[in-house]
C-alpha positions in Angstrom: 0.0 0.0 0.0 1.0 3.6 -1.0 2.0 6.0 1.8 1.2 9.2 0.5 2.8 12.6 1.2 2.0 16.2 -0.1 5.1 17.4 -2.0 6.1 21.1 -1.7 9.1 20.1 -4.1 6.3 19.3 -6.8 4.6 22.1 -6.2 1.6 20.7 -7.3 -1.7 19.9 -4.9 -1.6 16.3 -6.3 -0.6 13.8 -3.4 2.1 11.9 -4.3 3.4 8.3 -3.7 6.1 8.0 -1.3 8.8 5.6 -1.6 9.7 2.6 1.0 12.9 3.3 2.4 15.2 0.6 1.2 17.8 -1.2 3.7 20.4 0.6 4.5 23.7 1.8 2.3 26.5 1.6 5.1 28.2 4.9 5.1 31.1 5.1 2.5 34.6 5.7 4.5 36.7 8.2 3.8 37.1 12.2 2.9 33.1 13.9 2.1 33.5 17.5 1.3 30.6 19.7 2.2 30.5 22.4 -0.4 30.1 26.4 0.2 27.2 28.0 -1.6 28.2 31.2 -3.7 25.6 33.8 -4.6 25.2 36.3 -6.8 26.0 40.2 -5.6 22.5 41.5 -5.6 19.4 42.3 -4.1 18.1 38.3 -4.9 21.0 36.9 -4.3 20.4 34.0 -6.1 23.1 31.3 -6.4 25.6 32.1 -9.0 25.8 29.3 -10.6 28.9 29.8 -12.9 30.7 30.1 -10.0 29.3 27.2 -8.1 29.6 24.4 -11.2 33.5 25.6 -11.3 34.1 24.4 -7.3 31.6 21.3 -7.6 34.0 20.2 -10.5 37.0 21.0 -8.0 35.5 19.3 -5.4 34.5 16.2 -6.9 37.7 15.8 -8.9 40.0 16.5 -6.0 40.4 13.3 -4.7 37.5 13.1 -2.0 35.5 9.8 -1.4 32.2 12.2 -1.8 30.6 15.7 -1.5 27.8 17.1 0.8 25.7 19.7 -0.4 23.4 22.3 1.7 24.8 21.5 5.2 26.1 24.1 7.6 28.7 25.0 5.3 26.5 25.7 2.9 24.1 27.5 4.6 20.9 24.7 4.7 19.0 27.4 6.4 18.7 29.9 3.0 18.3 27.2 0.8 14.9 26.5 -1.1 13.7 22.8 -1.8 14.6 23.5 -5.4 18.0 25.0 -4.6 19.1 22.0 -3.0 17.5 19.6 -5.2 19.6 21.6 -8.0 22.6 21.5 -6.3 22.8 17.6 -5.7 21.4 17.4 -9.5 24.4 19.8 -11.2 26.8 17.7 -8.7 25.7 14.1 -9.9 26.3 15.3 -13.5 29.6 16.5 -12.9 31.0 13.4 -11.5 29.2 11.9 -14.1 31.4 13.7 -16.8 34.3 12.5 -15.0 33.6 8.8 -14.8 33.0 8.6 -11.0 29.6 7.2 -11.2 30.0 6.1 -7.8 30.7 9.2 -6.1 28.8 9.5 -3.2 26.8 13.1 -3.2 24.6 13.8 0.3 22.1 16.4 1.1 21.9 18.2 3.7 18.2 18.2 5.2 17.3 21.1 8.1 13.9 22.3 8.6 11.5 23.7 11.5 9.3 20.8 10.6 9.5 16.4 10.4 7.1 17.6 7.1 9.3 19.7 4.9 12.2 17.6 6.4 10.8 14.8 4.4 9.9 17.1 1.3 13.8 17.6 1.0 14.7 14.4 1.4 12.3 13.1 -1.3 13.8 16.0 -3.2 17.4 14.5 -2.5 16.8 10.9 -3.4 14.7 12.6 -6.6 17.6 14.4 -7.9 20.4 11.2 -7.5 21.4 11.7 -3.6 22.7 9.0 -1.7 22.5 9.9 1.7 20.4 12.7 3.7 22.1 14.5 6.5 19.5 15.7 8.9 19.3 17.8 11.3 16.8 17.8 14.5 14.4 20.6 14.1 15.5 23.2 17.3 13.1 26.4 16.8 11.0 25.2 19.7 14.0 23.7 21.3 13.3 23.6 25.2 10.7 21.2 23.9 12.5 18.9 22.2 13.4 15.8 24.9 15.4 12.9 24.4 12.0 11.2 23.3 10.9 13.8 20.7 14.3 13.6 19.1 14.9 10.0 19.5 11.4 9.6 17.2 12.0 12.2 15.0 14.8 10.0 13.8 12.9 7.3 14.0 10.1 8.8 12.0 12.0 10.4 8.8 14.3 6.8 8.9 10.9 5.1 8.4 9.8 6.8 5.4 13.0 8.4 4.0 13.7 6.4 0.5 17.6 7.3 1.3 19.4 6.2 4.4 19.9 8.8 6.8 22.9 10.5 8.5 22.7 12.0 11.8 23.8 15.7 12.5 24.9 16.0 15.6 25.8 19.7 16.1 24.7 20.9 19.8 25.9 24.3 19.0 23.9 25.2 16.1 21.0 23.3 17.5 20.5 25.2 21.4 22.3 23.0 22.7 20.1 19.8 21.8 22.5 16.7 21.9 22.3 13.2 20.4 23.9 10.5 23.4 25.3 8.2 23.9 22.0 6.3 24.7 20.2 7.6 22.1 22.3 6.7 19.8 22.6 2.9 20.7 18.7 3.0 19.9 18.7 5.2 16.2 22.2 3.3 15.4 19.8 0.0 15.0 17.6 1.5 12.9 17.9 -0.1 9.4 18.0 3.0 7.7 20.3 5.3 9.9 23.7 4.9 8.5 26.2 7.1 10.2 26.1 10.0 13.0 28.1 13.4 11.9 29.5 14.6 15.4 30.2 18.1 14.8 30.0 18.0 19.1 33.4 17.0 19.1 32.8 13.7 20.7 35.9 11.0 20.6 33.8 8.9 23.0 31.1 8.6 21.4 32.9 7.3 18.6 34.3 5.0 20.6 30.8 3.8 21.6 29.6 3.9 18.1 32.5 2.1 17.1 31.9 -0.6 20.0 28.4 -1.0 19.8 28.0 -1.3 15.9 29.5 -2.8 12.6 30.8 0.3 10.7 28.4 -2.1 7.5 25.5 -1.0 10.3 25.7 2.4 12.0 29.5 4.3 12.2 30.4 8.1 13.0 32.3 10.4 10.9 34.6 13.1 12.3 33.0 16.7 11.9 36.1 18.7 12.2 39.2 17.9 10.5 41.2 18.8 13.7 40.9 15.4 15.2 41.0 13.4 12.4 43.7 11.1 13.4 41.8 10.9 16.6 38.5 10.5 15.2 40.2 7.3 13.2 41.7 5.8 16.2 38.4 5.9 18.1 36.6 4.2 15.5 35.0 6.8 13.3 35.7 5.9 9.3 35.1 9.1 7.5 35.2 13.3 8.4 33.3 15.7 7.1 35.0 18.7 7.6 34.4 22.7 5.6 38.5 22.9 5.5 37.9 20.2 2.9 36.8 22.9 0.3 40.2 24.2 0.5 42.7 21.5 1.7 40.7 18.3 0.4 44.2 16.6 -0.4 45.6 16.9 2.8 42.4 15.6 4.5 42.9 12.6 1.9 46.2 12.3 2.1 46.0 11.8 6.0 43.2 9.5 6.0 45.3 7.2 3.2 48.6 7.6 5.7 46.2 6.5 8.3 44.5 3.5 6.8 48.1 2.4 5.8 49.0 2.2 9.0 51.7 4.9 8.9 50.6 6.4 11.9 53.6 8.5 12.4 52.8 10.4 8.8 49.4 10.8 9.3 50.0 12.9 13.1 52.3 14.9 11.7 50.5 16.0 9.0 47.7 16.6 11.1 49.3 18.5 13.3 49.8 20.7 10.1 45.9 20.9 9.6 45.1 22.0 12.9 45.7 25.7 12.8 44.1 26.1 9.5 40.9 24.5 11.0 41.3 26.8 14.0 41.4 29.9 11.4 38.7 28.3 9.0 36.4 27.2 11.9 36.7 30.4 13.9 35.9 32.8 11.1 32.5 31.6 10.6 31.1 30.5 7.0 31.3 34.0 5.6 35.2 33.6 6.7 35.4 29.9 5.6 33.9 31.1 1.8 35.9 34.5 2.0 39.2 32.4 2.8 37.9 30.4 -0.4 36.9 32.6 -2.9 40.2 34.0 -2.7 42.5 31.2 -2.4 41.0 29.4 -5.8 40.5 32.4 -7.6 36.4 33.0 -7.2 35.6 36.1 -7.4 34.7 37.7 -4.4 31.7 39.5 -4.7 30.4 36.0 -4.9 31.4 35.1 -1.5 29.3 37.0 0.5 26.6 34.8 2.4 23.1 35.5 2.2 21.5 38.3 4.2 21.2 38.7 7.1 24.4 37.2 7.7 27.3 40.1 7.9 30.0 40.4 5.2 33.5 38.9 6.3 34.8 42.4 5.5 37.4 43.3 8.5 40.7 43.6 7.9 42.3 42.1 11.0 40.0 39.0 10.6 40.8 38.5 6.9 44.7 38.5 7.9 44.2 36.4 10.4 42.9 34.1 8.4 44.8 33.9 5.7 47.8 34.1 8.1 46.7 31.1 9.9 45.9 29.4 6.3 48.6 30.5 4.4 51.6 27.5 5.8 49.7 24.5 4.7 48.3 25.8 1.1 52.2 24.7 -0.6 51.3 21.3 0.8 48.2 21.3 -0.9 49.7 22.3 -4.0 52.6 20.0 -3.6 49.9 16.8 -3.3 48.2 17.8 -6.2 50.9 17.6 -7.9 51.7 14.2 -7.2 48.1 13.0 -8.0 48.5 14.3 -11.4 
């Protein structure tokens, strides 16, 4: 029997069939990018598009294991249903073009609703999406208890046609945190995957990691200051915004790691960790200013959309690029070798 959903991405009053969710993918290892979105200079600011194909194609071809599209990083929040659904569309032909048919593309899925949660991820799995990275809805957040989040999982894993990643960001969210506990419970759900712990937690990859197959549930890292850490506890993949401008050095220390060369890997790690410090602490109009001006984009397109400030100080723009600058030859240096 047909569940049926009304679908704000169709934009039509016509219910629509929703999909059964199939079992579980198990979330790929390694690198997964989650790309910046660049907008035009104007009163719209609608996304310039020019601007984002050209760093979808650097992203994709630089070596990562996959890309996430419309997370933090790319500002979930301003995004319409169609934007994203675009976004993961333009990204799946792209890799496409370059023979990596495998390439794993995720969506990034944040609402004030379980409702229009669900209308994007029908609009991910619609547009060639393999994963949906979701966020707990926190508008109301004082009312969201261990229960209510614990079945909002539940509830979007049962009728999501694409597994689901966890976003476990307590800082963006009030606060609101996945644990330990709860995740025992979502981890053995058939179509959770994986658990992003942007929360910084190396125990609770260790408890993933002890309680579950990574084939079932795993965490990925979501900072790329601990990745070496995030390894050792158990976690198999990062998804990190330094990876839109060091995504060879995030690769190369995960290969170094997975090789066993533990000695490499730390020490270029400890190479990484000021540039995350200078990325992460600049906030995303830093993180696309730092960007845009590294590979060449042109500015104007950097700016996030309103109401968010412009990253237009002086002193925080050097530090940035002061605290970027050391590791970018490295970057270069690794490309170079890949080619």
């Amino acid at each position: 029997m047909d569940i049926y959903y009304y679908s704000q991405y169709s934009q039509s009053s016509i219910l629509q069939p929703w999909h059964p969710p199939r079992s579980t993918s198990p979330s790929p290892p390694g690198i997964h990018g989650p790309s910046i979105t660049f907008f035009q200079d104007d009163q719209q600011q609608e996304i310039d598009w020019a601007t984002q194909e050209r760093h979808l194609e650097y992203m994709v071809t630089s070596g990562m294991h996959g890309v996430v599209l419309a997370g933090s990083s790319g500002e979930s929040a301003t995004l319409s249903v169609e934007e994203k659904g675009l976004l993961v569309k333009k990204t799946r032909e792209i890799a496409d073009a370059h023979g990596k048919t495998d390439f794993t593309v995720t969506m990034g899925c944040l609402a004030g609703s379980t409702r229009d949660i669900l209308v994007q991820i029908e609009a991910a799995y619609k547009n060639g999406a393999d994963f949906a990275l979701t966020l707990v809805p926190s508008i109301f957040h004082w009312a969201m208890t261990q229960k209510a989040i614990t079945d909002f999982f539940e509830e979007i894993a049962d009728r999501a046609p694409i597994p689901i990643v966890i976003y476990n960001f307590p800082n963006l969210l009030s606060g609101l945190d996945v644990n330990c506990d709860m995740l025992e419970k979502l981890g053995a759900h058939p179509n959770i995957a994986a658990v992003k712990l942007t929360c910084g937690g190396v125990g609770k990859a260790q408890r993933v990691a002890t309680q579950f197959e990574p084939a079932q549930f795993t965490s990925l890292s979501g900072m790329s200051d601990w990745l070496v850490a995030a390894f050792a506890a158990g976690s198999t993949g990062c998804i990190s915004g330094v990876a839109n401008i060091f995504p060879r050095v995030m690769v190369e220390i995960y290969d170094l790691y997975m090789a066993g060369k533990m000695a490499e890997a730390s020490a270029l790690q400890k190479k990484l960790v000021l540039p995350e410090w200078g990325i992460g602490t600049s906030d995303v109009s830093g993180m696309k200013w730092i960007i845009a001006k590294e590979r060449g984009y042109p500015l104007s397109s950097a700016h996030c959309r309103r109401p968010f400030p412009k990253f237009s100080d002086k002193e925080k723009q050097d530090r940035v690029v002061r605290l970027v600058a050391p590791l970018l030859p490295v970057e270069e240096e690794l490309k170079a070798k890949k080619v």
